[in-house]
FIPA-546029 format. One record per residue: residue number from 1; x, z, y of N, C-alpha, C, CB in turn. Coordinates in pm, whole numbers, plus 50000, padded with zeros to 5 digits. Glycine has a CB too. Layout:
BEGIN
> n  nxx  nzz  nyy  caxx  cazz  cayy  cxx  czz  cyy  cbxx  cbzz  cbyy
> NUM  X  Z  Y  X  Z  Y  X  Z  Y  X  Z  Y
...
This chain:
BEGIN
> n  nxx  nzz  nyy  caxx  cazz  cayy  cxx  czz  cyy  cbxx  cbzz  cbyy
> 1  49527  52620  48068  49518  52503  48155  49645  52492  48239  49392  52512  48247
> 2  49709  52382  48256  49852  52354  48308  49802  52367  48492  49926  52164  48240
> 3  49885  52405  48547  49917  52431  48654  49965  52298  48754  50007  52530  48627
> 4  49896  52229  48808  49929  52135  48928  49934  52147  49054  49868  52055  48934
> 5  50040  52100  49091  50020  52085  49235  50022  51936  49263  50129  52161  49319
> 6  49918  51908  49357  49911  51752  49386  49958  51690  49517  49773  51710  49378
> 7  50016  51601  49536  50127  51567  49658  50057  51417  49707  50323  51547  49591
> 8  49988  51375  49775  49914  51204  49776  49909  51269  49928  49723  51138  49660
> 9  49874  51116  50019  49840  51110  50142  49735  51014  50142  49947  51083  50228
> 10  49753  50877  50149  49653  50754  50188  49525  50764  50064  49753  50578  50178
> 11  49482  50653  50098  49340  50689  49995  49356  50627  49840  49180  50605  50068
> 12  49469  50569  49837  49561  50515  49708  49536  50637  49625  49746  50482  49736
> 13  49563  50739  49664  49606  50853  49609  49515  50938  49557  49672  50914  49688
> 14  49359  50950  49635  49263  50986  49586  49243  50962  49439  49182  50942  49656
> 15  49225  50874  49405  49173  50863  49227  49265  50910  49157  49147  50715  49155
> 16  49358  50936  49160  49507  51009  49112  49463  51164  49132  49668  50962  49226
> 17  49423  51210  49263  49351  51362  49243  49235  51381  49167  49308  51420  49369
> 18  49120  51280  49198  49047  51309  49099  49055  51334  48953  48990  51245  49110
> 19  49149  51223  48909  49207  51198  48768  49200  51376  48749  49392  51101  48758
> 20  49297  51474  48793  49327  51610  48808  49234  51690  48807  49387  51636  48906
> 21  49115  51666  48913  49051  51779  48929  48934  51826  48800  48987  51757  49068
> 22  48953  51940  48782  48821  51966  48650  48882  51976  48473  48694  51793  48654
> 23  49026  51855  48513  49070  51865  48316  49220  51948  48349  49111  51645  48199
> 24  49221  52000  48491  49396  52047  48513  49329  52149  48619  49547  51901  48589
> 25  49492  52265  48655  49412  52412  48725  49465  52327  48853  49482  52624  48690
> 26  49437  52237  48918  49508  52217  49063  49487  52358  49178  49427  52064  49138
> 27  49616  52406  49159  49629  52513  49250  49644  52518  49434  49741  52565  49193
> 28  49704  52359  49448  49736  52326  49540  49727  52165  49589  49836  52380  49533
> 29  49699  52100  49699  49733  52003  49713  49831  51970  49886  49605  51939  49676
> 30  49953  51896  49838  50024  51872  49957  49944  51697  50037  50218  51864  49897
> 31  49968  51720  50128  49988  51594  50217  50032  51583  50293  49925  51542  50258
> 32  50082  51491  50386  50112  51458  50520  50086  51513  50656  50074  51365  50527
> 33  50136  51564  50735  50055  51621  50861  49951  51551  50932  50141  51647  50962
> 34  49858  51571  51012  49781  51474  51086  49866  51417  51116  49700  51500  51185
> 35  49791  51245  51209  49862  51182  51285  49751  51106  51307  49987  51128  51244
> 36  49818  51035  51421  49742  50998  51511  49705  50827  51455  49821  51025  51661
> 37  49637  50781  51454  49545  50632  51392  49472  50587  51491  49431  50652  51263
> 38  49508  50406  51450  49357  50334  51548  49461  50308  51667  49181  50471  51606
> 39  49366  50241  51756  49387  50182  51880  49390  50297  51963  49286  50079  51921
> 40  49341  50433  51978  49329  50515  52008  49403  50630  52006  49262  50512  51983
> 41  49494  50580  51887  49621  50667  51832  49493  50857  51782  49798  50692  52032
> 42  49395  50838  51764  49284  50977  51735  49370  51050  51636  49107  50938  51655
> 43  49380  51163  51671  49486  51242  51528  49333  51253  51390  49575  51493  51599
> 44  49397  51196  51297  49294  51202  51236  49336  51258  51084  49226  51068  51249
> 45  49332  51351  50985  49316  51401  50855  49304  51294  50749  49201  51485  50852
> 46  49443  51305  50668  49465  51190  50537  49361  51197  50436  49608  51214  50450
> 47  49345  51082  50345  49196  51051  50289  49245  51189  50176  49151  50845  50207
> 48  49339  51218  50154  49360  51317  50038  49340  51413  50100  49484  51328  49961
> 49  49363  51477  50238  49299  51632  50325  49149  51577  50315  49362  51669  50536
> 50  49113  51471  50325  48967  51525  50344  48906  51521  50205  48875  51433  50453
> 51  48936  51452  50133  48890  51514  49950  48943  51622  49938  48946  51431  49804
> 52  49037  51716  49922  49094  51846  49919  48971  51939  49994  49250  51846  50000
> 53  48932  51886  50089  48853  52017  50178  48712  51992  50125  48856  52008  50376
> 54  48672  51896  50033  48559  51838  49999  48511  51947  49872  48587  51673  49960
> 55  48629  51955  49800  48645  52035  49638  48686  52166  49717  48793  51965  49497
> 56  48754  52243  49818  48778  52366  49825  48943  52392  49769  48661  52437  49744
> 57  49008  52263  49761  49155  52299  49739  49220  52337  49815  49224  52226  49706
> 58  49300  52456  49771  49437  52489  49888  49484  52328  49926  49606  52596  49795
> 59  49525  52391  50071  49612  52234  50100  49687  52322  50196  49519  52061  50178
> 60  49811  52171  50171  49961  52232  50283  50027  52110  50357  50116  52311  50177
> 61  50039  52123  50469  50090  51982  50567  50247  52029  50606  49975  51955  50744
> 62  50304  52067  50523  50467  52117  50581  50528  51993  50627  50581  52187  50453
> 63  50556  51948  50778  50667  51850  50835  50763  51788  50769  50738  51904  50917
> 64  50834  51921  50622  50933  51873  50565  50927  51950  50462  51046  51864  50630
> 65  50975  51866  50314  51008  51999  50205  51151  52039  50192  50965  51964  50046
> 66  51219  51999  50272  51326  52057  50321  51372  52210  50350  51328  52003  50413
> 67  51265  52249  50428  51237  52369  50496  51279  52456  50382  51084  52388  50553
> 68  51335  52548  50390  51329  52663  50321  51201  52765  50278  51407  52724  50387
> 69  51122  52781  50399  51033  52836  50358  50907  52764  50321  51022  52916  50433
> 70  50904  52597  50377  50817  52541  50270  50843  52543  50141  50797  52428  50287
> 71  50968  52522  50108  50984  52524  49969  50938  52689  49864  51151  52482  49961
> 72  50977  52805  49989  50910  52879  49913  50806  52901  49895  50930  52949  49916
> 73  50700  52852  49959  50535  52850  49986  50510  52742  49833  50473  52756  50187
> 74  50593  52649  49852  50544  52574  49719  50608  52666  49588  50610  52395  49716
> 75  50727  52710  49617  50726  52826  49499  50671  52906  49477  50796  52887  49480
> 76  50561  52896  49565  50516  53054  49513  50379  53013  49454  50499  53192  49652
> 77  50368  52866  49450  50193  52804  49337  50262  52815  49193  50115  52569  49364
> 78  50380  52870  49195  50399  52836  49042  50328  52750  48940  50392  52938  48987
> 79  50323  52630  49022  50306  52492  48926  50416  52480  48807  50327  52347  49025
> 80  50307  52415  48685  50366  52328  48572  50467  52235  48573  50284  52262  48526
> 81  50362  52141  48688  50397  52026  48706  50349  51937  48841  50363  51976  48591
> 82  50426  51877  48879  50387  51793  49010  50348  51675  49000  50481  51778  49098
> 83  50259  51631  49080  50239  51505  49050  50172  51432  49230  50119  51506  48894
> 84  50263  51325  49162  50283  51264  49336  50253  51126  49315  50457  51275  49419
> 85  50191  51102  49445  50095  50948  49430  50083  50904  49585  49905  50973  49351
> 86  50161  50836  49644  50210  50790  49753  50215  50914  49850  50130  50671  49798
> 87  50314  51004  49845  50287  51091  49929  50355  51060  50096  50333  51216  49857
> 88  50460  50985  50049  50494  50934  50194  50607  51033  50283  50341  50929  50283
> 89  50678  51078  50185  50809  51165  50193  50878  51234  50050  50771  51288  50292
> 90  51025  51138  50075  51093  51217  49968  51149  51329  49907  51145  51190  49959
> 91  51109  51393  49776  51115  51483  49757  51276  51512  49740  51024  51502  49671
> 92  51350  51657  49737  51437  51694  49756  51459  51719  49651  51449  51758  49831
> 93  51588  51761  49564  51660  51797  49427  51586  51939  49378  51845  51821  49451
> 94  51616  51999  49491  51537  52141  49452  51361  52151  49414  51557  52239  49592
> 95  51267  52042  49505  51120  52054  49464  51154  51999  49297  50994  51939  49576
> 96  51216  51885  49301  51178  51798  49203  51205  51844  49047  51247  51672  49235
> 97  51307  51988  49065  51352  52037  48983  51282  52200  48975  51490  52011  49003
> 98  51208  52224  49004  51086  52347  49060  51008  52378  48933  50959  52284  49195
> 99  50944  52279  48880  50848  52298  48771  50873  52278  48658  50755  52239  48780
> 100  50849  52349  48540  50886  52334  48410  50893  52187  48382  50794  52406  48320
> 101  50775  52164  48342  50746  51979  48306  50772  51872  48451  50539  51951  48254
> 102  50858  51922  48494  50877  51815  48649  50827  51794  48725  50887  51713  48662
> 103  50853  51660  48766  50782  51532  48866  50727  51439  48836  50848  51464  48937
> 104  50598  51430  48831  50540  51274  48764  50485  51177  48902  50373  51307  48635
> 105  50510  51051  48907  50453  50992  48971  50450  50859  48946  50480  51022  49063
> 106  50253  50849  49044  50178  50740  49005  50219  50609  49110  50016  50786  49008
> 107  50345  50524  49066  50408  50442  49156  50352  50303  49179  50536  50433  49118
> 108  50292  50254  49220  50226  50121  49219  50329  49976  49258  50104  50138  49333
> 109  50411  49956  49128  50494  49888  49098  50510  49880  48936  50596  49929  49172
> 110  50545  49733  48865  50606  49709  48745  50749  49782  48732  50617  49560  48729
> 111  50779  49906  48747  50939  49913  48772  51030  49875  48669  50983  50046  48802
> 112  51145  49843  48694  51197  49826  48788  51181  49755  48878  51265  49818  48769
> 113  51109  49695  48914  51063  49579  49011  50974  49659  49135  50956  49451  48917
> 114  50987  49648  49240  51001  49717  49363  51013  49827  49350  50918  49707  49444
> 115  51077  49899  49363  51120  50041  49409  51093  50048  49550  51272  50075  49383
> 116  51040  50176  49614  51037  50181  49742  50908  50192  49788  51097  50082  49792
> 117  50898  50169  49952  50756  50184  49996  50667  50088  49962  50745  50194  50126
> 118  50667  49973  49946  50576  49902  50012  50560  49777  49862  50644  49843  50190
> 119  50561  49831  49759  50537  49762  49672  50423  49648  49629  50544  49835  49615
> 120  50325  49703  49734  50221  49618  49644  50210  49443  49797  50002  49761  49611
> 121  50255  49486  49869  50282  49390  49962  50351  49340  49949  50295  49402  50052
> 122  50483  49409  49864  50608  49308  49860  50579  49197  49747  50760  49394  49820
> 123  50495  49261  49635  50427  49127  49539  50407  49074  49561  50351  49101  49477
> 124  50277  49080  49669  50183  49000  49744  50324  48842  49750  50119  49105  49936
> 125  50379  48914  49879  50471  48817  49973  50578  48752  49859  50566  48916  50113
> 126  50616  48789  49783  50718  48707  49663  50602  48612  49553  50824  48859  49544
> 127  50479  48618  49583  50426  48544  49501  50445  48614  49364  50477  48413  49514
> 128  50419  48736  49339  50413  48732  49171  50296  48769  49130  50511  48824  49095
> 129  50304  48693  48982  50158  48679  48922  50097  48817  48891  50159  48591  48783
> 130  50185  48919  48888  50112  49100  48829  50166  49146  48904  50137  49191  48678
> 131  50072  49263  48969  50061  49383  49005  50061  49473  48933  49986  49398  49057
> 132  50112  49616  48917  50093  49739  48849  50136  49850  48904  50143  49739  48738
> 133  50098  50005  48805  50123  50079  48834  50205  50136  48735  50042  50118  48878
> 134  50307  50223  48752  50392  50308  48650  50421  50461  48675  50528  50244  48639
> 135  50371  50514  48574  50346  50641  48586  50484  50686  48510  50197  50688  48525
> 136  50575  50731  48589  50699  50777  48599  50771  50960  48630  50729  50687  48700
> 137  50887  50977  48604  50920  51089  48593  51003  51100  48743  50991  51113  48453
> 138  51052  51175  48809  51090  51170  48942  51243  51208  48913  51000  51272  49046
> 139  51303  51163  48985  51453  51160  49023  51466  51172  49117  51527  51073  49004
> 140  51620  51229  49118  51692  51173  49342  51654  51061  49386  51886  51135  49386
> 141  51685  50952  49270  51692  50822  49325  51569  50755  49347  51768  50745  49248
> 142  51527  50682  49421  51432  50548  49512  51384  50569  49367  51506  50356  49592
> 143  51258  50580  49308  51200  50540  49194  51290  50493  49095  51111  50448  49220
> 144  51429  50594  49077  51451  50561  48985  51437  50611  48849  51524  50541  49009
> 145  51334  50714  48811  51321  50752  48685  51304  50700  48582  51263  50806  48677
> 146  51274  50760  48483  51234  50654  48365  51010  50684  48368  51351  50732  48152
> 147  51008  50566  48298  50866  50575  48307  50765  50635  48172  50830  50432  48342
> 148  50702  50626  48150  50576  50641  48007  50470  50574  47977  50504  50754  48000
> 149  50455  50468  48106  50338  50427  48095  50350  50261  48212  50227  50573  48143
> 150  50294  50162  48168  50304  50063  48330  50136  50011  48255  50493  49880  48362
> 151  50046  49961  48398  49983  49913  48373  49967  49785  48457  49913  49988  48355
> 152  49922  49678  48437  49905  49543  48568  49777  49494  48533  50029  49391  48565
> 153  49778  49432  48658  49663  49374  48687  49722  49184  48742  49579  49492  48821
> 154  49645  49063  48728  49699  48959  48821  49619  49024  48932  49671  48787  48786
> 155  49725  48929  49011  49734  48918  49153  49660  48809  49260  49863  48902  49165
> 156  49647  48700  49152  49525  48604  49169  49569  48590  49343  49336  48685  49118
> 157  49419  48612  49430  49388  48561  49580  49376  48653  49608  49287  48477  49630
> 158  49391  48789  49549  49374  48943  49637  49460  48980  49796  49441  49070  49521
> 159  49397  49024  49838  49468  49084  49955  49525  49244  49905  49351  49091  50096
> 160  49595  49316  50046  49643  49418  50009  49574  49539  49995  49725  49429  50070
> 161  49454  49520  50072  49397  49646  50053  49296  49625  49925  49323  49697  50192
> 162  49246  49515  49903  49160  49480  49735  49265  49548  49636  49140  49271  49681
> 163  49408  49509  49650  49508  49508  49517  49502  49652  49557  49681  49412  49505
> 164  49534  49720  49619  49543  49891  49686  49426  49944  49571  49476  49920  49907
> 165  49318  49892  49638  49191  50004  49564  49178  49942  49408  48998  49992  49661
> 166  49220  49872  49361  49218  49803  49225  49342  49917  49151  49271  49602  49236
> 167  49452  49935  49168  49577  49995  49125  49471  50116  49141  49742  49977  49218
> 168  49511  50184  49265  49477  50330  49269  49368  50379  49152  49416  50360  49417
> 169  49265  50261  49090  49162  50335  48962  49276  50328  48864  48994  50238  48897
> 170  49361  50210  48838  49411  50177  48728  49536  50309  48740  49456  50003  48721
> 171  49611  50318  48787  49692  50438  48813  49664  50570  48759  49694  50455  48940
> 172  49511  50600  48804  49467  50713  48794  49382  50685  48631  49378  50756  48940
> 173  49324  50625  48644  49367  50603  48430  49479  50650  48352  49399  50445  48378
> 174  49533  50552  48431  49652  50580  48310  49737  50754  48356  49804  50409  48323
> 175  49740  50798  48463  49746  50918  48480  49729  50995  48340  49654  50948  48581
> 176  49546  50973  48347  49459  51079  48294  49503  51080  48134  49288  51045  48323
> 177  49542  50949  48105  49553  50941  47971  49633  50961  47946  49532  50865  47913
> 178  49777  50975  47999  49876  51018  47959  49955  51155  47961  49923  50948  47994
> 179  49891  51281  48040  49886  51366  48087  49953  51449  47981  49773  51384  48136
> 180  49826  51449  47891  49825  51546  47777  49940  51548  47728  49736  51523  47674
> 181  49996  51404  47669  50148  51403  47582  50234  51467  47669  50220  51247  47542
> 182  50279  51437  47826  50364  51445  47902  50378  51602  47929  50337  51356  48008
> 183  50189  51708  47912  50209  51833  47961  50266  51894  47793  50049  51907  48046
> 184  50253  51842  47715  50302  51874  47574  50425  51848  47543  50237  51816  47481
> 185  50509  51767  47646  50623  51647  47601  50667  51582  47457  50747  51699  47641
> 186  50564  51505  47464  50560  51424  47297  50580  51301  47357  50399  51428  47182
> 187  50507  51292  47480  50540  51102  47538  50686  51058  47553  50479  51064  47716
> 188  50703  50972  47557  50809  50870  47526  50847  50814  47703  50733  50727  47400
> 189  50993  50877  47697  51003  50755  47859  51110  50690  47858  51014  50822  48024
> 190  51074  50576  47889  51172  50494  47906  51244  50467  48015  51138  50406  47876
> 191  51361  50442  47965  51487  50413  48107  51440  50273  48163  51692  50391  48045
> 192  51455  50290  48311  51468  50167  48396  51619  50096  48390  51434  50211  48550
> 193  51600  49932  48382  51702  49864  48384  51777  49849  48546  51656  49737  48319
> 194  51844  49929  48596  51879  49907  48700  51899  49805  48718  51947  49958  48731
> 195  51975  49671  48711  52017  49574  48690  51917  49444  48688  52079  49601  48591
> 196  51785  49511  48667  51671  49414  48706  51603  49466  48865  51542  49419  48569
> 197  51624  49538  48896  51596  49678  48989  51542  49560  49140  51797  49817  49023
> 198  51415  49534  49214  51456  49518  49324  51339  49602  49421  51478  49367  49344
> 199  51357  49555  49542  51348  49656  49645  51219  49619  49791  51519  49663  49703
> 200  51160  49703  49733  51020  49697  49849  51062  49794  49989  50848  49784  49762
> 201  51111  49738  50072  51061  49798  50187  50991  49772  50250  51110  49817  50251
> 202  50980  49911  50349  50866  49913  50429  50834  49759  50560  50892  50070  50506
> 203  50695  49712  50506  50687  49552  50587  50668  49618  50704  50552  49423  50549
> 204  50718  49485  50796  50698  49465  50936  50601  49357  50972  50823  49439  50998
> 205  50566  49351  51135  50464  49236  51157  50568  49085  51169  50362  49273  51323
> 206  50691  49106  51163  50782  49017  51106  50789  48944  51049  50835  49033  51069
> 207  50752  49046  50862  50762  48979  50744  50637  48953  50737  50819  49041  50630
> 208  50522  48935  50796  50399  48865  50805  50302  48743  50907  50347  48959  50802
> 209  50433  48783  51018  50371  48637  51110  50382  48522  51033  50457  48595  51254
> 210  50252  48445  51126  50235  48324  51069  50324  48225  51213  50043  48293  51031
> 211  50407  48111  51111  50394  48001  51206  50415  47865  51168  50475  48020  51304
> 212  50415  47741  51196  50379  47617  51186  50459  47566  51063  50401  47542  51316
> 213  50627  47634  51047  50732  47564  50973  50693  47637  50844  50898  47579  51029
> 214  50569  47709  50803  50553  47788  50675  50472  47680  50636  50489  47948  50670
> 215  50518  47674  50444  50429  47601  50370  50258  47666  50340  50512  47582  50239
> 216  50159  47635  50324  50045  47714  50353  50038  47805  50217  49906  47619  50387
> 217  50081  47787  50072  50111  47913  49992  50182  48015  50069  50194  47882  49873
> 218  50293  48026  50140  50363  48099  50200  50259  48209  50347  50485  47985  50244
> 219  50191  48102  50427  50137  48185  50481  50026  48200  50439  50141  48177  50582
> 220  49914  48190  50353  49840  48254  50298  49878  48374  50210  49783  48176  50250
> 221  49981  48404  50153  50082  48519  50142  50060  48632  50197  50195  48493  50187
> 222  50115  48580  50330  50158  48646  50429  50007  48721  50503  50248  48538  50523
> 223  49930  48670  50489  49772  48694  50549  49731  48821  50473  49650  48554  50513
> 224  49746  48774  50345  49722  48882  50212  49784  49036  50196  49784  48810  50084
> 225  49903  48991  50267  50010  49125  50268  49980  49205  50369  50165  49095  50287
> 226  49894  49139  50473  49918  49217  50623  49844  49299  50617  49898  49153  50758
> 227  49809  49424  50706  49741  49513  50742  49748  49573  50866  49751  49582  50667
> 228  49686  49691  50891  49657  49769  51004  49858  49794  51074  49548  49943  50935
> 229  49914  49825  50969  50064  49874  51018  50135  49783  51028  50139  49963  50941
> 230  50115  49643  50970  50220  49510  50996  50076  49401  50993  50376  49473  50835
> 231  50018  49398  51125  49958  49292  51126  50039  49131  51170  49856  49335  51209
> 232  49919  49070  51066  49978  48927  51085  49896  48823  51246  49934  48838  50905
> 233  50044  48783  51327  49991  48730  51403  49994  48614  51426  50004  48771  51470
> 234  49957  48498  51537  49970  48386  51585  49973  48369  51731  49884  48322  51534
> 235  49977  48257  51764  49965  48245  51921  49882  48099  51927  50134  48241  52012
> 236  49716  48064  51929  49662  47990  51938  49620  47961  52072  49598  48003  51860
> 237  49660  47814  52113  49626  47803  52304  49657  47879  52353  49503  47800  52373
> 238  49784  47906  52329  49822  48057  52416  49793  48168  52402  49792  48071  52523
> 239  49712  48168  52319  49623  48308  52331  49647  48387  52172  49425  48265  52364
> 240  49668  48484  52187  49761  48572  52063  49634  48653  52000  49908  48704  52137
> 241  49627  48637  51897  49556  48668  51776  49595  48720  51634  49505  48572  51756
> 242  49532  48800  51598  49564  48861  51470  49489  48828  51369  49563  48989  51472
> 243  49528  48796  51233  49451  48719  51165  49421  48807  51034  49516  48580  51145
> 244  49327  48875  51017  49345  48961  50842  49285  48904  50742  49280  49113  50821
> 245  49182  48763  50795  49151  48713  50660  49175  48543  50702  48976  48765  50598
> 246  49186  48476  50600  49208  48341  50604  49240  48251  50432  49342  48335  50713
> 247  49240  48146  50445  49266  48080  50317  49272  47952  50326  49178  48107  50222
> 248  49326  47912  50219  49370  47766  50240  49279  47651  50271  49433  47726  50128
> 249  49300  47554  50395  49215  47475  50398  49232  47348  50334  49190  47468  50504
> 250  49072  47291  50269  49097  47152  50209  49134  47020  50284  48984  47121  50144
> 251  49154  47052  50410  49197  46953  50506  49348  47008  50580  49065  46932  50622
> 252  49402  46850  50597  49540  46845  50603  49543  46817  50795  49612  46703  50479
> 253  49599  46919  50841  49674  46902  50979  49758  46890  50991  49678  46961  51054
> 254  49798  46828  51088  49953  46819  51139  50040  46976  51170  49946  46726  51299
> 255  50159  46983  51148  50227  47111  51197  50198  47179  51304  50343  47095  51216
> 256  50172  47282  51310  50142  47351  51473  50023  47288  51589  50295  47331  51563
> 257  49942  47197  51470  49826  47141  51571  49702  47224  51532  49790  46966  51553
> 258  49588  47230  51585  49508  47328  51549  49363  47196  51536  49505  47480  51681
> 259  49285  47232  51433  49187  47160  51430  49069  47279  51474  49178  47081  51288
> 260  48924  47211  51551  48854  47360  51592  48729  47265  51568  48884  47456  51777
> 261  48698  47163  51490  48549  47086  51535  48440  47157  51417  48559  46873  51514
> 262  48474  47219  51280  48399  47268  51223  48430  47438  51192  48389  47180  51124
> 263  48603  47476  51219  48650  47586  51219  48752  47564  51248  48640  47653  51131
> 264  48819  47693  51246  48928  47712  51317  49038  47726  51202  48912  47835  51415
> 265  49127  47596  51207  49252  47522  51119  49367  47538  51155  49253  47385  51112
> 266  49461  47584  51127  49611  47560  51146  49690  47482  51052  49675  47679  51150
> 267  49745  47401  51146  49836  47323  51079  49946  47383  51034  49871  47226  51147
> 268  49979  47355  50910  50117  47373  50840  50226  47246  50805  50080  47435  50705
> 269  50319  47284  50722  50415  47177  50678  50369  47084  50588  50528  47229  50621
> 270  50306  47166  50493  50239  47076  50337  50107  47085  50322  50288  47135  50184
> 271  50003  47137  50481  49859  47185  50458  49801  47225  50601  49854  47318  50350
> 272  49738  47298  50555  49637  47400  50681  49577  47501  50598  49488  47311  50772
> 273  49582  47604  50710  49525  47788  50681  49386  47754  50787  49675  47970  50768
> 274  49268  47783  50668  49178  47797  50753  49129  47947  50820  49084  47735  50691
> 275  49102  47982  50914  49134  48122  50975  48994  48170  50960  49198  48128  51140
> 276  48934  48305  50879  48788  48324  50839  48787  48443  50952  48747  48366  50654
> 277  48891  48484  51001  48883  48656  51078  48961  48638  51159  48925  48801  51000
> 278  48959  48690  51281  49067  48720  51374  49006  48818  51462  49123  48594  51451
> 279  49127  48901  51513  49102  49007  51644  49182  48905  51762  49196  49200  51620
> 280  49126  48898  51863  49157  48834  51975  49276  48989  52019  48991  48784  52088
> 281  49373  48975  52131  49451  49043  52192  49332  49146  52274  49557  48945  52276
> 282  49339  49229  52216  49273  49381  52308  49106  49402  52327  49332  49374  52490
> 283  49054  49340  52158  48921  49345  52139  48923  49356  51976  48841  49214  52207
> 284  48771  49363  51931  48781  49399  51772  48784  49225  51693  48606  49516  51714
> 285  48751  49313  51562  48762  49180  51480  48639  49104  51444  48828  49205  51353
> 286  48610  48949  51440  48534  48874  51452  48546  48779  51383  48521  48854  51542
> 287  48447  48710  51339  48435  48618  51273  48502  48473  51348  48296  48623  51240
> 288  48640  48382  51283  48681  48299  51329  48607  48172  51400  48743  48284  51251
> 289  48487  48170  51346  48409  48035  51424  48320  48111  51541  48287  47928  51301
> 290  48304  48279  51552  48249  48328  51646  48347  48319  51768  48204  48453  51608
> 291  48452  48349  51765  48560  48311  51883  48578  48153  51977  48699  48326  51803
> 292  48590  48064  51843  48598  47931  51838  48480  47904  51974  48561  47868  51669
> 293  48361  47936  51954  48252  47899  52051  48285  47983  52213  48090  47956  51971
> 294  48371  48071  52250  48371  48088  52351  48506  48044  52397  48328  48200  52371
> 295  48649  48035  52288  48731  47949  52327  48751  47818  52390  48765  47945  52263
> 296  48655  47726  52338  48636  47638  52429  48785  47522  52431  48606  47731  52569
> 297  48815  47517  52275  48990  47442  52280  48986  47301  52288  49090  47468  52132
> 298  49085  47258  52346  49145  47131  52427  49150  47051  52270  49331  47160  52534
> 299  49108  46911  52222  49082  46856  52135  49299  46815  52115  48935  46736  52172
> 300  49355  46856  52161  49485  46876  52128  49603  46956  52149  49513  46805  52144
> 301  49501  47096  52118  49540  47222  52067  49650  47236  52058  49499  47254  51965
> 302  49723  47335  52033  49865  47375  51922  49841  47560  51923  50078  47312  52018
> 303  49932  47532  51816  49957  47690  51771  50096  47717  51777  49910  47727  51619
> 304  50136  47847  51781  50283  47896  51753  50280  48040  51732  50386  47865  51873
> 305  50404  48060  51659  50445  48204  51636  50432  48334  51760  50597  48188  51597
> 306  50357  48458  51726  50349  48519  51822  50466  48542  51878  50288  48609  51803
């Protein structure tokens, strides 16, 4: 039985361990150190530490694989092979070159097409019709290995965390199925076209505010992409709001005017975003027409960018 060590943090990463556990010897699993989450900043244990402690796997939170003596702690699992699935720190020349059969990882991108963190948001926000995952060989470079495997999914009206838990099964499929050739090396990998190559970084609440001069494809986009770490905001009657669900409305407002008589509408350039969710500034999240009734808005409203 081949020797793994498994490297994941967020809960992306889970079905990628499972894929592992039971048909491979997982000797070890790495993650991320605590940290602190929430409004509360609570130090709280990554969804991959708490599956790890669930099964009884070694686990290791080293700050850095930099370290010298992390690196010898991971030398000393004498792993096969590694396999990494959003772990959320780059590996160094020396890990990546550690194990007989390498570095494999489960990248949730068509590559060459986003490289980097934040791939499945950066789809989202460019409008493209597929999502996927590519189960790839590890290099120095930003995802630049060659791959063995891509799988997609459309992208349809999904948000980021739907497209998140959709990839992470499909990922961990194609993991499982490709394992065998890769721990045998009979699979086939192919070179990435640098030259088609582009680049997901990490989003901001920036690249997701909403405001009046966006066409409503654009900020319904933008709604889709956002999350807990780049929430999408507004400034309705003054009053600043975060919006995580919404969709296009069949009624047309004026730019930056807000309609509130059956729900709560924002006007766009070519439309209106009808708003299904919002967190008010320094309370939880609520249903958009539940707010609407204690707001109490002036029948000539406006909205603007937070």
């Amino acid at each position: 039985m081949v020797r793994v060590v498994f490297m994941g943090t967020p809960a992306f990463a889970v079905p990628a361990l499972d894929a592992l556990l039971g048909s491979h010897d997982v000797v070890a699993v790495y993650t991320r150190p605590d940290a602190g989450a929430g409004r509360g900043r609570r130090v709280t244990a990554s969804a991959v530490k708490v599956r790890a402690l669930e099964v009884g796997v070694t686990i290791e939170q080293p700050a850095s694989l930099r370290d010298p003596a992390a690196i010898e702690v991971l030398r000393g699992f004498a792993a096969d092979i590694i396999v990494v699935a959003a772990y959320g720190a780059i590996l160094p020349r020396e890990v990546i070159e550690m194990p007989r059969l390498g570095c494999v990882n489960v990248h949730a991108s068509l590559l060459p097409r986003w490289r980097g963190a934040a791939p499945i948001q950066r789809a989202i926000l460019a409008g493209d019709e597929l999502a996927g995952v590519s189960i790839m060989r590890m290099e120095e470079g930003l995802d630049t290995g060659p791959w063995c495997t891509q799988v997609s999914t459309r992208i349809d009206g999904k948000n980021a965390a739907e497209l998140t838990s959709e990839l992470a099964t499909l990922g961990a499929e194609a993991l499982a199925t490709m394992l065998p050739s890769i721990t045998t090396r009979k699979c086939v990998w192919v070179p990435q076209d640098d030259a088609a190559a582009t680049y997901a970084t990490k989003l901001t609440a920036a690249d997701v505010a909403l405001e009046p001069g966006l066409a409503v494809e654009d900020a319904w986009r933008r709604v889709r992409a956002s999350g807990p770490s780049a929430p999408c905001r507004a400034v309705v009657d003054g009053r600043r709001i975060t919006v995580p669900a919404a969709r296009p409305a069949s009624s047309t407002v004026r730019a930056a005017s807000v309609s509130s008589e059956d729900a709560l509408v924002l006007g766009l350039i070519d439309g209106a975003l009808l708003i299904e969710t919002l967190v008010p500034e320094g309370r939880s999240a609520m249903p958009a027409a539940d707010w609407l009734r204690g707001a109490r808005l002036a029948p000539d409203s406006h909205w603007s960018a937070s």
